[in-house]
C-alpha positions in Angstrom: 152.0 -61.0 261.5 150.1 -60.0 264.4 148.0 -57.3 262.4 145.1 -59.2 261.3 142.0 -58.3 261.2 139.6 -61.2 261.3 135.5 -60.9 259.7 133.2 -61.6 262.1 131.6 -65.2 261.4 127.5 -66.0 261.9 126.0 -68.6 264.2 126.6 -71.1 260.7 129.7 -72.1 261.5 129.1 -73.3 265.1 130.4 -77.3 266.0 128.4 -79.8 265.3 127.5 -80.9 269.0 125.0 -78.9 270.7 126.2 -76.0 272.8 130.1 -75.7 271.4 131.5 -72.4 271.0 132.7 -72.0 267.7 136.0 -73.4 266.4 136.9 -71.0 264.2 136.6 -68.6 266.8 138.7 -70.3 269.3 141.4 -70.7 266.6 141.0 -66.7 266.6 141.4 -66.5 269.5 144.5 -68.2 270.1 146.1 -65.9 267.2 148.0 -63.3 269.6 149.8 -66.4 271.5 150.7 -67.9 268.3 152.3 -64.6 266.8 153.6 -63.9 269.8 155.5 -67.4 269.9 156.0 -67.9 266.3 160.2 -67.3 266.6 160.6 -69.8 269.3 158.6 -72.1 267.3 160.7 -71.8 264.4 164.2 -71.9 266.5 163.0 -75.0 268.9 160.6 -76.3 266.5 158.2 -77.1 268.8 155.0 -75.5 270.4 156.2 -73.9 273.6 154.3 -73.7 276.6 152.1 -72.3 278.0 150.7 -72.2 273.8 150.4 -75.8 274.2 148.6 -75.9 276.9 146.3 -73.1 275.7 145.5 -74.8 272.2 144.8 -78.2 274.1 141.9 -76.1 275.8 140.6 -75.2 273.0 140.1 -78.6 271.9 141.2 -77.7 268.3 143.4 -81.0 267.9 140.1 -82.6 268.6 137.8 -81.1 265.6 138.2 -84.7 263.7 137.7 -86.8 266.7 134.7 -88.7 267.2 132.2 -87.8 270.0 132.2 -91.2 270.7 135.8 -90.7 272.5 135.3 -86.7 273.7 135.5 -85.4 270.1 133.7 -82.3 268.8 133.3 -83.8 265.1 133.5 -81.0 263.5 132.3 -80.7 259.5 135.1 -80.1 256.7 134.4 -76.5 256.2 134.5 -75.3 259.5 137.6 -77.4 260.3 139.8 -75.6 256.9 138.6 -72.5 258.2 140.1 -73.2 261.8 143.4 -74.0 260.6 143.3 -71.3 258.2 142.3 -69.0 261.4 145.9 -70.8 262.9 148.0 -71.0 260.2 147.5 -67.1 259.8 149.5 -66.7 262.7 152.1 -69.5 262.0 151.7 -71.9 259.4 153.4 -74.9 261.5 151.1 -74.3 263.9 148.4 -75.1 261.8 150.4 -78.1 260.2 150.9 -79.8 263.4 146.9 -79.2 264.5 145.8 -80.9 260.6 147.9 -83.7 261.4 146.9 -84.4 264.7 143.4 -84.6 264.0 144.3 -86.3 260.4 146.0 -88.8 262.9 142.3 -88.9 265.1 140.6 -90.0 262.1 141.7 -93.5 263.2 139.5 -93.4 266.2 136.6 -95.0 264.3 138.4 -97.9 263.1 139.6 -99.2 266.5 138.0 -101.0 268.9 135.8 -98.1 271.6 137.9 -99.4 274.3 141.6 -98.7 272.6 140.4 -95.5 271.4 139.1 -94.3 274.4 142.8 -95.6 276.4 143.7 -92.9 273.8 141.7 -90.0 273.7 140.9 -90.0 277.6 144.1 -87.9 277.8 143.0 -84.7 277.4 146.4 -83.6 275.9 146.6 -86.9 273.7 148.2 -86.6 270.4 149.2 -89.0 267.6 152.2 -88.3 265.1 153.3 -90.9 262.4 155.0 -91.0 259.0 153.8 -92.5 255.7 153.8 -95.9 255.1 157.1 -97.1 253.4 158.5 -100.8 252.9 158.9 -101.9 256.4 155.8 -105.2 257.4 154.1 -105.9 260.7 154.0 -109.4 262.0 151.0 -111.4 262.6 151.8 -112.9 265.9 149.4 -114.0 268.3 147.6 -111.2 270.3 148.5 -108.6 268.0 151.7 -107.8 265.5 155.8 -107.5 265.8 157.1 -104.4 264.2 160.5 -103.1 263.4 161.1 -100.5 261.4 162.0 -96.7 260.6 159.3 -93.9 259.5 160.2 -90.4 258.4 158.0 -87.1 258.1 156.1 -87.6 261.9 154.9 -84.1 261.9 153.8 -82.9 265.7 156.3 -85.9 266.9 157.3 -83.2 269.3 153.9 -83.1 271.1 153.0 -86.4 270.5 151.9 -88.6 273.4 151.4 -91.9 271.0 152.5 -92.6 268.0 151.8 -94.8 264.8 153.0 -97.2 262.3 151.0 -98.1 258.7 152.3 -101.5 257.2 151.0 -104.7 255.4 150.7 -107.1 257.4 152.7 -110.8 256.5 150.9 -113.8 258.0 152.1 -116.4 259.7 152.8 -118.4 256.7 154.8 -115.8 255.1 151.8 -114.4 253.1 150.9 -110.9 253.1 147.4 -110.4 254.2 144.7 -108.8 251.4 141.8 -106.9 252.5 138.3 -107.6 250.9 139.4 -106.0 247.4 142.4 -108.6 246.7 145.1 -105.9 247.4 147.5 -106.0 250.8 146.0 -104.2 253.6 148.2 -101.5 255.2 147.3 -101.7 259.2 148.0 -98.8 261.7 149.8 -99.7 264.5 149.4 -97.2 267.5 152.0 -97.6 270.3 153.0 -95.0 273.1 155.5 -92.4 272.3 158.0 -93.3 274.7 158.4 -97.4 272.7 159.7 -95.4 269.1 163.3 -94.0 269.4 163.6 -90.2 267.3 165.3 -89.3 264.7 166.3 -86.6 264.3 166.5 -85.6 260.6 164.4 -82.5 260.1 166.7 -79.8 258.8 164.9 -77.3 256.8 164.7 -73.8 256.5 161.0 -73.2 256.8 157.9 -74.6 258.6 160.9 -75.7 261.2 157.9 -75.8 264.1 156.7 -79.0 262.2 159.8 -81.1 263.6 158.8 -83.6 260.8 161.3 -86.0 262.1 161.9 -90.0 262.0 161.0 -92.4 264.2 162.1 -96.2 264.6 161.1 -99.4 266.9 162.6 -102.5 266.8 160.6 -105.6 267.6 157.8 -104.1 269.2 154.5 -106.0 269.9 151.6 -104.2 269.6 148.5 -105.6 270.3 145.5 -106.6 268.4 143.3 -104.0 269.7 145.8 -101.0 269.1 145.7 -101.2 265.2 142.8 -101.0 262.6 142.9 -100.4 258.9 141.0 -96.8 257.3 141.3 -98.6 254.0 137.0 -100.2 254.2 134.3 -97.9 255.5 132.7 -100.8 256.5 135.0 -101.3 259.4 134.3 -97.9 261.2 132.7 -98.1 264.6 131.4 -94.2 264.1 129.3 -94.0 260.7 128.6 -90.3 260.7 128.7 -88.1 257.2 132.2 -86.8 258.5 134.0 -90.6 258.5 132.6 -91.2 255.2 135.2 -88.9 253.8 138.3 -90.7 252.5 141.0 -90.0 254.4 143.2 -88.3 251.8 139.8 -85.9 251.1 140.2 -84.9 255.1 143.7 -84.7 254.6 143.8 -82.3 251.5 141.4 -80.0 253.6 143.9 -79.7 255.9 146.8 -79.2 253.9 144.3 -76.2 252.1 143.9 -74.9 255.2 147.3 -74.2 256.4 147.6 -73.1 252.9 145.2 -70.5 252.7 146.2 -69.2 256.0 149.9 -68.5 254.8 148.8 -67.0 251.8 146.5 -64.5 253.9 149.2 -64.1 256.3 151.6 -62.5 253.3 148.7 -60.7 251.6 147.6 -59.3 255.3 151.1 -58.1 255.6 151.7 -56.9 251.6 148.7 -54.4 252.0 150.0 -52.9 255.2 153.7 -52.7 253.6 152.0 -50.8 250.4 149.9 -48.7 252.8 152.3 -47.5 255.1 155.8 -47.5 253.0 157.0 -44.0 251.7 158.9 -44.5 248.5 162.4 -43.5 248.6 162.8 -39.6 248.1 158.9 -38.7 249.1 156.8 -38.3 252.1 153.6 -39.3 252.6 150.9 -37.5 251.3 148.2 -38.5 253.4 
């Protein structure tokens, strides 16, 4: 798939912080390295270098990020039509960038400090699973985890990782956020405290390694966690966090999909332009 042949875009779809070159057009421009390491991809399932590298520069797992902590806070439409521009060229690719900067839309709900401990990497990544049945502590300080967590897509690249739980209280209570329900707190911990699993055994979007992961009796403190569940809580209250996080997400997942479907009706015109049925030549 390293055919395409992209429309040029106007000065519309720039960033949204003064003096950015355009996203979309460094996702563009990053299409040759992706097709050309879309195989090894697939058989390693992860992003090779020097491709990581190269999409780190281009700051694309930071569209989401707050400018607060070296973000380029980008707005919805330009970021699905980034990781359409990716997932055009391989479509775990673009998986692994949506989750990573699903993953940064925590950012705003943790204290400046944590999230700048974070971000300040400038190759800083977060992978985690869905939440499931396994509780964080209250302990003082922070929380005491053990658990496992499945579907960690990126996990590969990942330089921290995170944990969504409710939270039981010291008395044995589970704790309820302002509406009455239990909260479900992220936990973020460094990459090298969760042990893999290794459990991703598909035959497509392979690049994703959407594997397990699983700590046991970690303590993570206080200022490492934060809940998306209020938008009262956020530290950043621009248009873009007001979003719900599964709106961002489904942009995402849109994304990647309307890159793959491109990617096949890219290659279906250029099969049905060039193929000579069997028995004729070419007229033209």
């Amino acid at each position: 798939m390293n055919h395409v042949t992209f429309a040029t875009l106007g000065p519309e779809t720039k960033g949204t912080n003064p003096g950015d070159t355009d996203p979309v057009a460094r996702a563009r421009a990053l299409g040759p390295d992706i097709a050309a390491a879309a195989d090894e991809i697939e058989r390693s399932q992860a992003i090779p270098e020097p491709l990581l590298s190269h999409i780190h520069a281009s700051r694309l797992p930071r569209m989401f990020l707050p400018r607060s902590v070296g973000g380029d806070q980008v707005e919805p439409w330009i970021y699905l039509r980034a990781i359409e521009a990716v997932s055009r060229h391989d479509g775990s690719v673009g998986w692994n960038l949506f989750v990573a900067n699903s993953a940064a839309l925590i950012a705003p709900f943790i204290p400046l400090d944590s999230a700048r401990a974070i971000f300040d990497d400038p190759r800083a990544w977060i992978a985690w699973g869905p939440p499931n049945q396994h509780k964080a502590h209250a302990v003082p300080g922070g929380y005491r985890v053990s658990g496992e967590w499945h579907f960690a897509s990126g996990c590969r690249q990942a330089t921290w990782m995170g944990a969504h739980c409710q939270v039981v209280e010291h008395d044995g209570s589970l704790r309820l956020n302002r509406f009455g329900r239990p909260t479900v707190r992220t936990l973020l911990f460094r990459k090298e405290h969760a042990e893999p699993v290794h459990n991703w055994n598909t035959i497509g979007m392979r690049g994703t390694a959407s594997e397990g992961y699983r700590v046991t009796d970690l303590f993570v403190p206080e200022g490492f966690s934060g809940t998306r569940e209020d938008p009262d809580l956020r530290r950043d209250t621009g248009p873009l966090y007001a979003f719900t996080m599964q709106g961002l997400y489904a942009v995402g997942v849109a994304g990647v999909g309307f890159g793959i479907a491109r990617a096949m009706l890219d290659d279906f015109i250029a099969l049905a332009q060039d193929k000579a049925p069997r028995g004729l030549q070419r007229l033209a």
